[in-house]
C-alpha positions in Angstrom: 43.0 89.0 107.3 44.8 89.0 110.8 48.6 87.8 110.9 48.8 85.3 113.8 52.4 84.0 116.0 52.5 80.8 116.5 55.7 78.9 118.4 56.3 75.4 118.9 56.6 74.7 122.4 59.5 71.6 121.6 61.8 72.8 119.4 61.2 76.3 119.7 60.5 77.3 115.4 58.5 80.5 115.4 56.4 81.9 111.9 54.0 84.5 111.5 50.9 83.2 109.2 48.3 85.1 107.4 45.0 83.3 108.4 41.3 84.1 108.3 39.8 84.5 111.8 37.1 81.2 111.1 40.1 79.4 109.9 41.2 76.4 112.5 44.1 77.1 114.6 47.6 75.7 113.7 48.4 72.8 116.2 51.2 70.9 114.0 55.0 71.8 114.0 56.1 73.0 110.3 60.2 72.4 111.5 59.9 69.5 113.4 56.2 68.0 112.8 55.2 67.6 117.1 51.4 68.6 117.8 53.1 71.7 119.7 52.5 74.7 117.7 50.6 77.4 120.0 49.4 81.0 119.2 51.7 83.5 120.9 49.5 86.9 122.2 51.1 89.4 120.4 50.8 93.5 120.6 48.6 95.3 118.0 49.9 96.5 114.9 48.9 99.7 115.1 49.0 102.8 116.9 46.2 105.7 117.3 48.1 109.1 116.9 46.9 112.5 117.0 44.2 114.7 118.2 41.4 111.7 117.4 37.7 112.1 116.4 35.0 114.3 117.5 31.7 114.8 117.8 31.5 118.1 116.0 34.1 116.7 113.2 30.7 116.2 110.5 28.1 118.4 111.7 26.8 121.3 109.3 28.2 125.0 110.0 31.9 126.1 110.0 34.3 123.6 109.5 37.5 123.7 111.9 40.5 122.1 111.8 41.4 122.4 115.2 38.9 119.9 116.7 40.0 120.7 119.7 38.3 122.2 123.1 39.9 125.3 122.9 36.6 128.2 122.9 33.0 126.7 123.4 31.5 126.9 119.6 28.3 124.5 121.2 25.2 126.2 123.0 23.9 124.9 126.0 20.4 123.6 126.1 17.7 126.4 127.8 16.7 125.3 131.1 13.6 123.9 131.4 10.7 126.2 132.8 7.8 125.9 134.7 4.9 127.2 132.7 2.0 126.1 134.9 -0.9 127.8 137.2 -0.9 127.1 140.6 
């Protein structure tokens, strides 16, 4: 379940709250009871670090730890030929 901000636009009272994302959005006040209370847009809790995912990370073969583009371990594909008379 997503954390949500929410801060009442009259008196200022701020509080993080655990909620479901079908649940209805908090409109009253829980300090001072006004129909104020608004969801803040806040930054994501989480951060993506390291060299990521790739392609190549599950397929069959040699596994490598690198995952990186250092050497060419792929084939190209042939190029297409012409086979017919003319």
């Amino acid at each position: 379940m997503p954390i949500y901000a929410y801060r009442c636009a009259e008196c200022g009272f701020s509080k993080d709250v655990l909620q479901k994302i079908s649940d209805a959005p908090l409109t009253t006040c829980l300090s001072c009871g006004k129909p104020a209370f608004q969801k803040q847009v806040t930054a994501a809790g989480f951060q993506l670090k390291g060299t990521g995912w790739y392609v190549t990370d599950f397929r069959g073969g040699s596994s490598s730890s690198s995952g990186g583009s250092s050497g060419s371990s792929e084939q190209s594909a042939p190029a297409a030929t012409s086979t017919g008379s003319n």
